[in-house]
N, C-alpha and C positions, 0 to 999 in steps of 0.2 A: 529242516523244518519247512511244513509246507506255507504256501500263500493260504490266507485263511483256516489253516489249522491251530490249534491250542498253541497256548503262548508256555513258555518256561515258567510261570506263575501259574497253569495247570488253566485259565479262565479262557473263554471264548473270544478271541477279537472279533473274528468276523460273522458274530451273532447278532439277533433283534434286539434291537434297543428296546427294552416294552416297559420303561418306567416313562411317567407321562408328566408333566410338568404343568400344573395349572397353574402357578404365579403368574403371568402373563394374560392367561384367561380373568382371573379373577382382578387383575390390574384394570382389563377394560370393562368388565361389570361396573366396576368399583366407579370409572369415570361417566359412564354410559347414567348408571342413579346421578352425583352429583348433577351432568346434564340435566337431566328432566327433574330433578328437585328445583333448581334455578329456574326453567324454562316454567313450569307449573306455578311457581310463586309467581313469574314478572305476567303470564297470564290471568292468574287471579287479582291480582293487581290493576292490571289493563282493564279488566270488564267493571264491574260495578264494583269499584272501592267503599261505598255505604254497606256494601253486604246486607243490606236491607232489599229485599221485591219492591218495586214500587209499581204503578200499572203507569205509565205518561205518556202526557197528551199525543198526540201528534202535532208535527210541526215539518216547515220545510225549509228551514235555514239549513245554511252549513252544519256538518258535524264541527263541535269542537272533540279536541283530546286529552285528557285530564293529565295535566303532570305531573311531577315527582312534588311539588312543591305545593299543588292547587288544594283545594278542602273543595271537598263532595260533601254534602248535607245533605242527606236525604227525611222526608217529608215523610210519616204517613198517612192514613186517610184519618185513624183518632188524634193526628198535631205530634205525634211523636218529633223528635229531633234523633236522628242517627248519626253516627259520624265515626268511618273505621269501624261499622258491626255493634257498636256500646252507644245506647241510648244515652244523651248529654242535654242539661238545663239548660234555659238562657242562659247563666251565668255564667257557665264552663264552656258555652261553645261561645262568649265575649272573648272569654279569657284567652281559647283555641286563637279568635281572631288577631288579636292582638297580639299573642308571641309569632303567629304567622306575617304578620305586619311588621315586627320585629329582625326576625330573619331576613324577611324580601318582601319590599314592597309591594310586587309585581304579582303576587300571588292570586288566583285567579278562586273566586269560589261558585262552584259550580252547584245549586240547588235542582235535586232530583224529587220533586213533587209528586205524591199522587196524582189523578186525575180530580177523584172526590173531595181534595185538600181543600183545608179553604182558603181562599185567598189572602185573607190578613195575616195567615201562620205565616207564608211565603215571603211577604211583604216585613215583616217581623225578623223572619233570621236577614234579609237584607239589609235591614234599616242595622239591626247588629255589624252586618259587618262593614256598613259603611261609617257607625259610629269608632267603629277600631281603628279605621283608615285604610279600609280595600276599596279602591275603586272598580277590579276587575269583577262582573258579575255578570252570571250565566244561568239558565235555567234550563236545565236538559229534558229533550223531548225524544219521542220516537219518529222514525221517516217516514213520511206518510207517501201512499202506495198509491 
């Protein structure tokens, strides 16, 4: 029998492999999505957590960074209260306060006002959450240029 001729089973040894094996390709698809699903959420996350537009001031403090823990309240120009994308009462965004109070003290809340807003709304979700017992309070601008 020669090198590379037919085998005593009649089959070709030293022929093209030509079946192709995508488990491996679709193994790294597979992980390549999970990446950018997690990567896309912790960026939608990172920008505006009110999922509310709001137009704000300018301002030229430091940036702060809202964290896993803080409460964004965004403002908008007819008084609305937003909070996580879902319009919330004083009542519920008290009540937000307080179980966040509950969890960790330290919890920081960050008010994203319009510009048009009026001042006493502003004033109002603050007086809230200093009545629940947050001290940490912020009111988010844009960088001015």
């Amino acid at each position: 029998m020669a090198i590379g001729g037919p085998s005593e089973e009649g089959g070709d040894e030293g022929g093209i492999f030509a079946d192709i094996n995508i488990t491996p390709l679709t193994d790294i698809f597979l992980v390549l999505l999970i990446i950018f699903m997690v990567t896309s959420s912790v960026m939608a996350a990172d920008g505006a957590r009110s999922g509310v537009k709001v137009n704000l001031p300018r301002g030229a403090a430091k940036e702060i960074a809202a964290g896993a823990r803080d409460i964004t309240v965004a403002i908008t120009t007819d008084g609305k209260m937003v909070v996580d994308g879902k319009e919330v009462s004083a009542d519920s965004l008290k009540a937000m306060f307080e179980a966040a109070r509950a969890k960790d003290a330290e919890t920081q809340v960050i008010v994203q006002a319009d510009e048009a807003t009026h001042h006493g709304r502003v004033v109002a979700v603050m007086e809230l959450a200093k009545a629940a017992g947050l001290r940490r309070l912020a009111i988010a601008t844009r960088r001015s240029h």
